[in-house]
Backbone as CSV, one residue per row, in Angstrom:
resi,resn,N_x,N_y,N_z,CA_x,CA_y,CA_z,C_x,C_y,C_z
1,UNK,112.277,-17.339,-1.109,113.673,-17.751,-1.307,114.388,-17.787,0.044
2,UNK,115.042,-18.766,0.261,115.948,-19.135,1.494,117.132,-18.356,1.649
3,UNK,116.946,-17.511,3.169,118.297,-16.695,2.760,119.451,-17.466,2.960
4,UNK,120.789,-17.367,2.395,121.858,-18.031,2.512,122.830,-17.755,3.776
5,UNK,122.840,-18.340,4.792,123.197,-19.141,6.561,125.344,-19.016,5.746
6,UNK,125.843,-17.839,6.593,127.129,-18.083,6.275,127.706,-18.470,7.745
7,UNK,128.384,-19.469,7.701,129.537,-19.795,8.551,130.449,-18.457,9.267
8,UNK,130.401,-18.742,10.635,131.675,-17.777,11.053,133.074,-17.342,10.568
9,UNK,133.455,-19.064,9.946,134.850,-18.744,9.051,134.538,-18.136,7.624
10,UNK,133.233,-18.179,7.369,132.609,-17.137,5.649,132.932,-15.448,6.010
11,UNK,132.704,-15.081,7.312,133.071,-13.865,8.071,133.831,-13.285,7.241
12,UNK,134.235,-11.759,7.294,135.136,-10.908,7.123,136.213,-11.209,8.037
13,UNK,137.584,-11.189,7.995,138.668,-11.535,8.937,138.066,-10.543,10.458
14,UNK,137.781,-9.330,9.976,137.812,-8.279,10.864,136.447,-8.867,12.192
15,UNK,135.721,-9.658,11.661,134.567,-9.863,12.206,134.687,-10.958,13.011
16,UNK,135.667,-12.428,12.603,135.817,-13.695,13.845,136.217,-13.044,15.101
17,UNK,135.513,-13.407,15.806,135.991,-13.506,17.172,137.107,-14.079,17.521
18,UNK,137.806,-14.760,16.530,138.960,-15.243,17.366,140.086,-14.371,16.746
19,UNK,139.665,-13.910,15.526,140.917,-12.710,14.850,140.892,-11.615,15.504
20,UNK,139.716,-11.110,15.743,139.484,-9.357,16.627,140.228,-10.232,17.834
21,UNK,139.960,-10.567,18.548,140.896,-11.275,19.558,142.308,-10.930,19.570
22,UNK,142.993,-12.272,18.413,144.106,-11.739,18.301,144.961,-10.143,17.373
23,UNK,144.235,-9.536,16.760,144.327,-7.902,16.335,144.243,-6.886,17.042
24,UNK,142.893,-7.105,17.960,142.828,-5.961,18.861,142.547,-6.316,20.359
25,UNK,142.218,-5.547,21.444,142.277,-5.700,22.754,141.124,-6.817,23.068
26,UNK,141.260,-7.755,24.011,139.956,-8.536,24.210,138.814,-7.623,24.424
27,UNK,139.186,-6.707,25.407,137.676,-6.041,25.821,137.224,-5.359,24.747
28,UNK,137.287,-5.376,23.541,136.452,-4.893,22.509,135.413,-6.354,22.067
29,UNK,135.588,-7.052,22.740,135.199,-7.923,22.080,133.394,-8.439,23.198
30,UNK,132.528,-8.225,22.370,131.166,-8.383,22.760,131.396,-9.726,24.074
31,UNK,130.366,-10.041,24.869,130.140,-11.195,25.777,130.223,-12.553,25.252
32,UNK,128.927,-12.225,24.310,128.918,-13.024,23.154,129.889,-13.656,22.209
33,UNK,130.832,-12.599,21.770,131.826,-13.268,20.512,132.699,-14.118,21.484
34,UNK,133.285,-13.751,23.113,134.324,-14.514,23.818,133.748,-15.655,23.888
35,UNK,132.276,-15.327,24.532,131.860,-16.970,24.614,131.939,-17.943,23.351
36,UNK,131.661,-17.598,22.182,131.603,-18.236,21.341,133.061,-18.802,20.831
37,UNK,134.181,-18.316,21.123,135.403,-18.315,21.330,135.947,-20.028,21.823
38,UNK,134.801,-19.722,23.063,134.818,-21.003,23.764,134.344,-22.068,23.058
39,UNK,133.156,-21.765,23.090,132.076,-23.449,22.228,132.396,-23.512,20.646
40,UNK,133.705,-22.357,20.255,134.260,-23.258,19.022,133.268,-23.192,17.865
41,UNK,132.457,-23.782,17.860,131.539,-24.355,16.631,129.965,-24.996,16.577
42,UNK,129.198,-23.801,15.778,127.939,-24.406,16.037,127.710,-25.622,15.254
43,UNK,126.231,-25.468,14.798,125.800,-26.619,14.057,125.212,-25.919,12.636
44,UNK,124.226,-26.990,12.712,123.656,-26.745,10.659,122.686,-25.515,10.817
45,UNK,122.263,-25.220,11.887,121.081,-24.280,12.146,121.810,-22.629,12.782
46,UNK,122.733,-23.049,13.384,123.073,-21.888,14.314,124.408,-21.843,14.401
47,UNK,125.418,-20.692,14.232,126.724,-20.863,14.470,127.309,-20.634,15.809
48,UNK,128.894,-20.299,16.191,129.124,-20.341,17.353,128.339,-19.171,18.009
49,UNK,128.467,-17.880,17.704,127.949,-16.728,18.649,126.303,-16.513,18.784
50,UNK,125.716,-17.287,18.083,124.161,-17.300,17.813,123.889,-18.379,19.110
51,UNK,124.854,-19.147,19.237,124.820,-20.635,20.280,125.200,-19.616,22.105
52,UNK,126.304,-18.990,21.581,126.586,-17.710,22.682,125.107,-17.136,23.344
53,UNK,125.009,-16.558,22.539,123.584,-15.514,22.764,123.147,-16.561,23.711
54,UNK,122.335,-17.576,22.853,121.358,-18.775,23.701,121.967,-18.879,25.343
55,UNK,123.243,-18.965,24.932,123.946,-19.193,26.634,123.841,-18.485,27.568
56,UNK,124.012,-17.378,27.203,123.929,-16.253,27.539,122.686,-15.674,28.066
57,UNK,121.334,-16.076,27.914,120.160,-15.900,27.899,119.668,-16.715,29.407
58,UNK,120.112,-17.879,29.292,120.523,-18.889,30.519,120.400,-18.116,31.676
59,UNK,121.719,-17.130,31.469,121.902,-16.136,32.576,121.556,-14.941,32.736
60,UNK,120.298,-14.739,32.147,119.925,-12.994,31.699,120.632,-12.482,31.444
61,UNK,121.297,-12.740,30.382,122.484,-11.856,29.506,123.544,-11.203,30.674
62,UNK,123.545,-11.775,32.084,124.409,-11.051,32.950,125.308,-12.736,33.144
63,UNK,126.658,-12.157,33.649,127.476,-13.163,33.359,127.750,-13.459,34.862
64,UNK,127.615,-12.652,36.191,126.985,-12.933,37.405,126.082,-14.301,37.349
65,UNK,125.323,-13.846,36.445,123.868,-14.835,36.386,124.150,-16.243,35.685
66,UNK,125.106,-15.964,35.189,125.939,-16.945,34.052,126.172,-17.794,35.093
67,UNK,127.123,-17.416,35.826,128.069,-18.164,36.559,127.313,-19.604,37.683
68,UNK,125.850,-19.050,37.819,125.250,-20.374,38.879,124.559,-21.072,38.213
69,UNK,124.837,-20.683,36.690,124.071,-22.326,35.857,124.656,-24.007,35.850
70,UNK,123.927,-24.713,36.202,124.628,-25.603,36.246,125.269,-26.365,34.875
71,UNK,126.258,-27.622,34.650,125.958,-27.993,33.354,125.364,-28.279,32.658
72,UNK,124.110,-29.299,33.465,123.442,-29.870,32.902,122.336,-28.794,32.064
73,UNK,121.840,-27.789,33.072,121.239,-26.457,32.196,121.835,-25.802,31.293
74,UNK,123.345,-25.820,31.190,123.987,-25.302,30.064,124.017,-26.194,28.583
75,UNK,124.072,-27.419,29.323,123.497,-28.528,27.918,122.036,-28.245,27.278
76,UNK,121.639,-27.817,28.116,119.880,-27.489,27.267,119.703,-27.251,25.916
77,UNK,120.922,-26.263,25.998,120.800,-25.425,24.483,121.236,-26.370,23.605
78,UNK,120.499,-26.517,22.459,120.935,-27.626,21.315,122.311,-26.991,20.558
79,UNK,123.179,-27.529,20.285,124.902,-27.649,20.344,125.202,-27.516,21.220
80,UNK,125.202,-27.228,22.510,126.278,-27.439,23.629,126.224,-28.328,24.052
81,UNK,127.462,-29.661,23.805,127.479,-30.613,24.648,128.021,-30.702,25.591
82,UNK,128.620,-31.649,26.348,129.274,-31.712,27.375,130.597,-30.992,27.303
83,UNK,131.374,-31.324,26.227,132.803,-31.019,26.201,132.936,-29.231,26.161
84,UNK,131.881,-28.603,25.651,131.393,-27.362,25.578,130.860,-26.878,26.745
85,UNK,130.110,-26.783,27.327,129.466,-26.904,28.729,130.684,-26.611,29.967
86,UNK,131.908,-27.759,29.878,132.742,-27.699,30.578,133.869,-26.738,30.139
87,UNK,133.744,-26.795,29.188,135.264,-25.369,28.845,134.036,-23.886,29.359
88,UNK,133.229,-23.535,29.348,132.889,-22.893,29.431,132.369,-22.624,30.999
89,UNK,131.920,-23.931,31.838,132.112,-23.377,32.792,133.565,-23.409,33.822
90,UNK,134.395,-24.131,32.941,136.208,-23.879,33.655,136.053,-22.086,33.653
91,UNK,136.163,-21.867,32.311,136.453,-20.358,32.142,135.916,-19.589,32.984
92,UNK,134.025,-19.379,33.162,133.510,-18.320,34.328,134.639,-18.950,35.861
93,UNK,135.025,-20.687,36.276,135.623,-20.355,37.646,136.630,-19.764,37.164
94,UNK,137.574,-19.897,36.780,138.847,-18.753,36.516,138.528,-17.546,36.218
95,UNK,137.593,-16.683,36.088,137.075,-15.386,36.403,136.815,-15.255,37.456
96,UNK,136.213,-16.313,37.988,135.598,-15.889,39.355,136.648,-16.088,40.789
97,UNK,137.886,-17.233,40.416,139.452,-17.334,40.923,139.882,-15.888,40.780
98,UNK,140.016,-15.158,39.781,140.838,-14.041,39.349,140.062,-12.905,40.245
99,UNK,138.585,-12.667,40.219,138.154,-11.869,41.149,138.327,-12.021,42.670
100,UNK,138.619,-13.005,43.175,138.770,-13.390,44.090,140.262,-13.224,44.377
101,UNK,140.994,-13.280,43.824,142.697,-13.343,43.809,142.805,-11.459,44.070
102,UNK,141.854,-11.003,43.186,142.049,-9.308,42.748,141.563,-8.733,44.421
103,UNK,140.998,-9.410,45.572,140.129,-8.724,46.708,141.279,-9.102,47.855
104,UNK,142.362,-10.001,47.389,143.160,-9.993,48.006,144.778,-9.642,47.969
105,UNK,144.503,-8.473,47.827,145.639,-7.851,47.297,146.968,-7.471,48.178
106,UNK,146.141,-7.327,49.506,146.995,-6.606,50.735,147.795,-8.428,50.884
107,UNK,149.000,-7.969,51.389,150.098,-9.053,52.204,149.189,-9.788,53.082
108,UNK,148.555,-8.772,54.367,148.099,-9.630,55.116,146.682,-9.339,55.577
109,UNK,146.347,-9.988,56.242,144.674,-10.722,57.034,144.769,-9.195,58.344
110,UNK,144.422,-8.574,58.392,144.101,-7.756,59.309,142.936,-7.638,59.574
111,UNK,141.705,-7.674,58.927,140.451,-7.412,59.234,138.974,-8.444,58.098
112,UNK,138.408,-8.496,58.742,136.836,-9.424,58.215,137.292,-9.031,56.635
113,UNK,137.012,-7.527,56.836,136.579,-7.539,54.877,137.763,-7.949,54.528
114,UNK,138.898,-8.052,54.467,140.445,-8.363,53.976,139.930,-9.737,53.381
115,UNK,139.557,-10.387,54.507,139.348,-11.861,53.445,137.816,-12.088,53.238
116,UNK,137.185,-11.722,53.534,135.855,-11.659,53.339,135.432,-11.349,51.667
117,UNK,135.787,-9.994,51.065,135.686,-9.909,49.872,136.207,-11.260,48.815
118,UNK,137.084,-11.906,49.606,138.122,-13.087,48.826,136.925,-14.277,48.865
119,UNK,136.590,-14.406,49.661,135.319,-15.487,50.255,134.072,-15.490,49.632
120,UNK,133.766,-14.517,49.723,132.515,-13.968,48.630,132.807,-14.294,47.430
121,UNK,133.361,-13.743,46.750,133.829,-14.049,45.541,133.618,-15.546,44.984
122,UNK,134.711,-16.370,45.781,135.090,-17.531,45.657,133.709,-18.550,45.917
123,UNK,132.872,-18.141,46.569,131.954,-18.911,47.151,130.104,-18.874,46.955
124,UNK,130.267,-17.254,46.247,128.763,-16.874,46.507,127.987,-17.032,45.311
125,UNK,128.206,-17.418,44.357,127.437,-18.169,43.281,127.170,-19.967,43.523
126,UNK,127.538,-20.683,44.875,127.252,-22.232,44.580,126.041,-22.267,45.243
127,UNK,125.410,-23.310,44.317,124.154,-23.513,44.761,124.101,-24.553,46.018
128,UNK,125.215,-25.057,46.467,124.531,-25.567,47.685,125.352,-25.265,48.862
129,UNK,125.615,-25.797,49.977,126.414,-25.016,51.246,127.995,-25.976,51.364
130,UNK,128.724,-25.048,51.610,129.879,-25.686,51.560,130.522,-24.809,52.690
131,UNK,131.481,-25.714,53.721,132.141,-24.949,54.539,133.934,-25.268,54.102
132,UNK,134.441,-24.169,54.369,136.150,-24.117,54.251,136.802,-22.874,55.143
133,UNK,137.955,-23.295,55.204,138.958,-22.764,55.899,140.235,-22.482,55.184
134,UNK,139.822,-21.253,55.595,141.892,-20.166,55.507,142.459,-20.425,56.620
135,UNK,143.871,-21.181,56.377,145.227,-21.577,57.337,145.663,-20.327,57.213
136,UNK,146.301,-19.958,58.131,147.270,-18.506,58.420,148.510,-18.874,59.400
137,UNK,149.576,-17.967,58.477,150.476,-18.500,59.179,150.962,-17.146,60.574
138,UNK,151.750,-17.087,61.149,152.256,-15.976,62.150,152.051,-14.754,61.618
139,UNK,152.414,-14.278,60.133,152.115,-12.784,59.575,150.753,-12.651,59.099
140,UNK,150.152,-13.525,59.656,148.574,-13.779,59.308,148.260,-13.649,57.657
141,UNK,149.501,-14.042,56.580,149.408,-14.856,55.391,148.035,-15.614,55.218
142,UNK,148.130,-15.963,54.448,146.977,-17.213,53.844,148.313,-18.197,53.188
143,UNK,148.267,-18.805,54.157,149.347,-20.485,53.340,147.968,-21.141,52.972
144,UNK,147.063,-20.926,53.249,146.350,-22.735,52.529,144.828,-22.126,52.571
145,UNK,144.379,-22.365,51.621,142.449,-22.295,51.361,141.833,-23.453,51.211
146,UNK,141.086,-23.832,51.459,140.423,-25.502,51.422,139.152,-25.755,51.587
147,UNK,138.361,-26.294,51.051,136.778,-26.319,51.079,137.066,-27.741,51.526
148,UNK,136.477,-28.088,52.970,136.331,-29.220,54.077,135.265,-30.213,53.369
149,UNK,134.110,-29.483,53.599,132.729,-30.552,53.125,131.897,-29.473,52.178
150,UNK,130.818,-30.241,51.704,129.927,-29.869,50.769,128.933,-30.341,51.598
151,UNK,127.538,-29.618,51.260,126.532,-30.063,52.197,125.229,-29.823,50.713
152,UNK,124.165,-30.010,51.218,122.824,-29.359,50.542,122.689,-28.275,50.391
153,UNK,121.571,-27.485,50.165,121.086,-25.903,49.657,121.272,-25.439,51.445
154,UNK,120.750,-26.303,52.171,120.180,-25.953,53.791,121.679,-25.997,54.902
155,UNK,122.099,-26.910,54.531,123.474,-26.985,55.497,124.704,-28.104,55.315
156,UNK,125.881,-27.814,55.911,126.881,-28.841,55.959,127.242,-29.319,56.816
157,UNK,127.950,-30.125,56.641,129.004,-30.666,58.295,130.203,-30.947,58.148
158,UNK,130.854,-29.692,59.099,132.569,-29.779,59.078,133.327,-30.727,60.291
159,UNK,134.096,-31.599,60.464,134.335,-32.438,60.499,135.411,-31.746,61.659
160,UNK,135.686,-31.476,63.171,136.552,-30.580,63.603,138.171,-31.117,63.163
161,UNK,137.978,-32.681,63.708,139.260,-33.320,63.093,140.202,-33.102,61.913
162,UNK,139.484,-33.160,60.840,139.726,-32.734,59.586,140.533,-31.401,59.085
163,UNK,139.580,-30.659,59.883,140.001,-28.680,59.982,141.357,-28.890,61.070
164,UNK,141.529,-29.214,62.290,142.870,-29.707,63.072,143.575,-30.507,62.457
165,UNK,143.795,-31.576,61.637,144.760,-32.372,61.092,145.722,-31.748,59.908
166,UNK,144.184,-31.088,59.027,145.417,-30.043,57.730,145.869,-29.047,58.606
167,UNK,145.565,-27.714,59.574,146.025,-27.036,60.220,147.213,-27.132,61.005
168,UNK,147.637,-28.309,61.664,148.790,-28.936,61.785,149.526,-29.039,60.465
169,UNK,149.239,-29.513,59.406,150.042,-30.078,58.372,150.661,-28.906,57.655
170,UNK,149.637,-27.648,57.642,150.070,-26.425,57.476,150.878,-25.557,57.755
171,UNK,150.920,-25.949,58.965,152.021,-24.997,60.334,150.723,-24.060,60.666
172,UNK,149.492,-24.112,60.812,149.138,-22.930,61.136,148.782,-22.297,62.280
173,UNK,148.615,-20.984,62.216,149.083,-20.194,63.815,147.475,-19.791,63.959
174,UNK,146.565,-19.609,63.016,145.254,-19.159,63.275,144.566,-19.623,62.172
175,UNK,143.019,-19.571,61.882,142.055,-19.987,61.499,141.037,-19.525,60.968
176,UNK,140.540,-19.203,59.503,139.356,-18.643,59.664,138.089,-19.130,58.768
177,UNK,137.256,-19.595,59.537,136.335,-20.705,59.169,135.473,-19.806,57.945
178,UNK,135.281,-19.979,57.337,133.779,-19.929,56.243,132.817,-21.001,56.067
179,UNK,131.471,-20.127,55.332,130.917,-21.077,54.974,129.563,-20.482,54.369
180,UNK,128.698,-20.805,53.257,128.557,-20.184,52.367,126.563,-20.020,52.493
181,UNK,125.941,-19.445,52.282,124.074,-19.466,52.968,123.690,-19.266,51.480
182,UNK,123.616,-20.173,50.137,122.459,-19.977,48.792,121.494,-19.837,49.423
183,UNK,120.769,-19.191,50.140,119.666,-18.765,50.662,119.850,-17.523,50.696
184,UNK,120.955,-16.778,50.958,120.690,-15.176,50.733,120.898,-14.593,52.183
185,UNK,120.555,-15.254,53.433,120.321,-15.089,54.770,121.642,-15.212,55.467
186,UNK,121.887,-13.737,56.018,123.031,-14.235,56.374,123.691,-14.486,58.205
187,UNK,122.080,-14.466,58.793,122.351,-14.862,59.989,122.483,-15.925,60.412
188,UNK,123.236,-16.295,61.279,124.243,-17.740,61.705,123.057,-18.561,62.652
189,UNK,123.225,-20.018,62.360,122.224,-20.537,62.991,122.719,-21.127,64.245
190,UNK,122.133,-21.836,65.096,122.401,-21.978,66.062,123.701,-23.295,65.726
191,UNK,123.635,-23.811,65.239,124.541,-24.795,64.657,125.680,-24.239,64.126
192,UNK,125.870,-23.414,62.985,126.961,-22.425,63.171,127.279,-21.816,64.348
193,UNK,126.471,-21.365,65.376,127.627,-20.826,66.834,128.038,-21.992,67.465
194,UNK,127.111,-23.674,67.734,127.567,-24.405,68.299,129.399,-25.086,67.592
195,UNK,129.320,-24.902,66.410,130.799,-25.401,65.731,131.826,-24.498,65.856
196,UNK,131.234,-23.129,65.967,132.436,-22.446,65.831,132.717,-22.225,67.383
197,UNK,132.325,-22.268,68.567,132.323,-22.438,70.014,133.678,-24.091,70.308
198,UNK,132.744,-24.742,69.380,133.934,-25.960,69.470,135.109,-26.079,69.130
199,UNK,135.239,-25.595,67.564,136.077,-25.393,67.306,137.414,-24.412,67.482
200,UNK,137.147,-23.417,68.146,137.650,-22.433,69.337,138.782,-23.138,70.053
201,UNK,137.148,-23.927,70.721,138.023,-24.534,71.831,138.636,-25.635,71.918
202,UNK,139.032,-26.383,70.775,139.806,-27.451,70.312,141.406,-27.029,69.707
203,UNK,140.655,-26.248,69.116,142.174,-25.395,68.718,142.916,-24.685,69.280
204,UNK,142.201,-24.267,70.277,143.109,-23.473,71.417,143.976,-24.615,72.069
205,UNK,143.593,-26.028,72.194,144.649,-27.153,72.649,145.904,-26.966,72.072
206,UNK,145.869,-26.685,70.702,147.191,-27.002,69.559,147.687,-25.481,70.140
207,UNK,147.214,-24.661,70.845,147.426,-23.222,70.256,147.477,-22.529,69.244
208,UNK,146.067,-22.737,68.685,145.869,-22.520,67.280,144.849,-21.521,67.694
209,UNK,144.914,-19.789,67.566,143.821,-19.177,67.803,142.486,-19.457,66.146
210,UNK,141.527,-19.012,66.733,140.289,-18.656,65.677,139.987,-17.447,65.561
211,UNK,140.617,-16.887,64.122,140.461,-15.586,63.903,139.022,-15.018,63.520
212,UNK,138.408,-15.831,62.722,137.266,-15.430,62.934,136.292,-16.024,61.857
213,UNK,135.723,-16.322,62.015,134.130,-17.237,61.328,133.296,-16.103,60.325
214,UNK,133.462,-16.702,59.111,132.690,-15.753,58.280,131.399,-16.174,57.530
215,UNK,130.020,-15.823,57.166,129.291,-16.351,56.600,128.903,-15.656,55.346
216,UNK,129.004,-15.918,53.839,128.984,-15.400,53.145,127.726,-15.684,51.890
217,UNK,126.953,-14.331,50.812,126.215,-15.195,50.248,126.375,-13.902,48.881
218,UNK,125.605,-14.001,48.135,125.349,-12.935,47.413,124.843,-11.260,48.305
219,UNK,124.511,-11.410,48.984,123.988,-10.005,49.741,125.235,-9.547,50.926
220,UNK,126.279,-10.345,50.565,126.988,-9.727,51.638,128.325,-10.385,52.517
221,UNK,128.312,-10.104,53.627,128.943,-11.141,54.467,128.768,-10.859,56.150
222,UNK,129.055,-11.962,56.818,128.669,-11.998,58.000,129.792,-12.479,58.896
223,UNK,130.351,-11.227,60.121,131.747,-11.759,60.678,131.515,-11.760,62.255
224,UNK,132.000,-13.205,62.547,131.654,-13.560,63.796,132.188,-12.323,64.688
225,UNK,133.479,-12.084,64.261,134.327,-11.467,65.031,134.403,-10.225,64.973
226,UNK,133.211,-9.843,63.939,133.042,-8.191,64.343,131.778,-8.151,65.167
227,UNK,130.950,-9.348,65.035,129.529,-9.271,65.719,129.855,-9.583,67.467
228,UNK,131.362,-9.411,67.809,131.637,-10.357,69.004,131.362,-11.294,69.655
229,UNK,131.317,-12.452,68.906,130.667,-13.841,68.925,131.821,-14.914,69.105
230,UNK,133.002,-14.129,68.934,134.183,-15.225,68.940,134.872,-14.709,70.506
């Protein structure tokens, strides 16, 4: 005999994920039931949090691990389509915005880790290399964050013009380059010292100092300007 497959809305009130939600605190609420929150609605075989799990699995049930799936691997799972896929990976970046927002708590830029933790965050789950820049203004603020170029798994190319034209447009008084190693490695290649040498010394024209060049990945981070390289 076929056992009888109940729907999430067949549930006890106490049991939807979207009622415990609104009744009690989110963080009571499993990995699973939020995600399912998201993708809404399974299919004839599997409902929303059974579709969760699957997602979830993607990333070894760690939501770290979650976060560097791409869409197209998140489509794998039969019900997640596109429109699903994308609410779900909006949501991990706005976790991963909010952790990143949470490492920068202090007023101002005084030291590597100050923005470094912010950088990491923001940067160390993409699978391929991307360089950007924090504008700073005189109280060494962050007026402006900006990802310049996107490159491959291996490397990018930042454009010095580009990094000087918004920096002007900014008002800004200093500079601090990033840029991101999915390889794990976080020593600077010779190409990273040749850009950040240039870029130094281009910006010192505007009188724009370079506070300091950071390289960031999952294992860590890497600061020009504590390694005295700037």
């Amino acid at each position: 005999m076929q056992e009888t497959k109940f729907t999430i809305k067949e549930w006890a009130k106490d049991d939807q994920p979207r009622e415990k939600l609104l009744r009690k605190n989110p963080a009571t609420l499993s990995d699973s039931e939020l995600l399912s929150i998201l993708i809404g609605n399974g299919h004839r075989q599997k409902n929303a949090i059974e579709l969760a799990k699957e997602v979830l699995r993607l990333g070894k049930n760690n939501l770290n691990e979650l976060g560097k799936i791409t869409i197209q691997e998140m489509m794998s799972v039969k019900g997640v389509g596109k429109v699903k896929a994308i609410a779900i990976m909006a949501a991990l970046e706005l976790g991963r915005r909010r952790q990143a927002a949470l490492s920068l708590e202090k007023p101002f830029v005084k030291s590597s880790r100050d923005i470094a933790n912010y950088l990491q965050a923001l940067l160390r789950d993409l699978p391929n290399e991307v360089f950007a820049v924090a504008y700073l203004n005189q109280g060494n603020r962050i007026n402006h964050f900006e990802i310049i170029s996107e490159g491959g798994i291996t490397g990018t190319v930042a454009d010095p013009r580009i990094i000087l034209k918004k920096a002007l447009l900014e008002e800004a008084v200093s500079l601090i380059l990033c840029h991101n190693h999915p390889s794990g490695n976080l020593q600077p290649s010779r190409a990273d010292q040749d850009l950040t040498k240039k870029l130094k010394e281009a910006a010192r024209l505007f009188d724009i100092s370079l506070f300091d060049h950071i390289i960031v990945s999952e294992n860590g981070y890497f600061s020009f300007a504590d390694a005295g390289m700037l």
